[in-house]
C-alpha positions, 0 to 999 in steps of 0.5 A, spaced: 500 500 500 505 504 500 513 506 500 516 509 506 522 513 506 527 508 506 524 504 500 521 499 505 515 496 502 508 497 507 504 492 506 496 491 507 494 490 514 491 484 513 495 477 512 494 473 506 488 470 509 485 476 511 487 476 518 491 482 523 498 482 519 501 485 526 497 479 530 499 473 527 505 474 522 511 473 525 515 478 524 523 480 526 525 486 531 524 491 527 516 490 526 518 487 519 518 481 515 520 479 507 516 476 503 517 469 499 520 473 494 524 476 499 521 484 499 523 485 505 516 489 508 512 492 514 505 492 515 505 496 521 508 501 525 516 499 527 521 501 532 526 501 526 523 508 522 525 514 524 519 519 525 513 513 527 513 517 534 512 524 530 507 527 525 513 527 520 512 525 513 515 517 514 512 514 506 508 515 501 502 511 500 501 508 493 495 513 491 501 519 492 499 522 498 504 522 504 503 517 510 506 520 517 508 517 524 503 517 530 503 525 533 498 531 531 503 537 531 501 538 537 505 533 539 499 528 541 498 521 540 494 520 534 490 513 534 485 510 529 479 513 532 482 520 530 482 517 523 477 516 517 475 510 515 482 510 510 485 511 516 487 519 514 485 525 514 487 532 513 493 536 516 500 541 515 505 536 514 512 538 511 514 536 504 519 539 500 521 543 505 514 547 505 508 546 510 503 544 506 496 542 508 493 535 505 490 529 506 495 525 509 495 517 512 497 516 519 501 509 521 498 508 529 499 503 534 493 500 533 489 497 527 489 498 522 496 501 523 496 505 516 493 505 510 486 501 510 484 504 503 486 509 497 482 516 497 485 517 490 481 523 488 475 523 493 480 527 498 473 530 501 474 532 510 475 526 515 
């Protein structure tokens, strides 16, 4: 569902049988885990991505739009019922050096962590 900063792929939070992913995967110290093809991925948040605990921008979902770590810019903790049904809403975040305000995913402690579904163009308030 997306790429983060790092080139780290972030997957779905759902397992191949439409499980929690972070629940019942095994997955290394690091949150993460390869696929049988080797594509080393995520499908929540990790110890080992710098800015999860932040509101900076920490990837991309593949629709474009930023994903970032779990803080408002207030520095509170965001969880998904702060969230829209795609587990995102409208903030200020800095991309290209610039704040901007712009739908943007967050990547939560609690599911569905990150990405849920693709706002695309219908980018309408949360």
């Amino acid at each position: 569902v997306g790429v983060m900063t790092r080139g780290a792929a972030l997957f779905s939070p759902l397992d191949a049988q439409g499980r929690d992913a972070v629940a019942w995967e095994v997955q290394d110290h690091c949150n993460g885990h390869p696929e049988p093809d080797g594509t080393y991925h995520y499908h929540g948040p990790s110890p080992c991505l710098p800015g999860t605990d932040t509101d900076q921008v920490i990837g991309f979902a593949l629709d474009g739009f930023p994903i970032t770590g779990n803080r408002d810019s207030a520095g509170n903790e965001i969880y998904s019922r702060d969230l829209d049904v795609c587990h995102g809403g409208y903030a200020d975040v800095e991309l290209d050096g610039k704040t901007v305000t712009t739908y943007r995913y967050a990547m939560t402690r609690d599911y569905p962590y990150t990405v849920a579904c693709f706002k695309g163009g219908d980018v309408g308030g949360n």
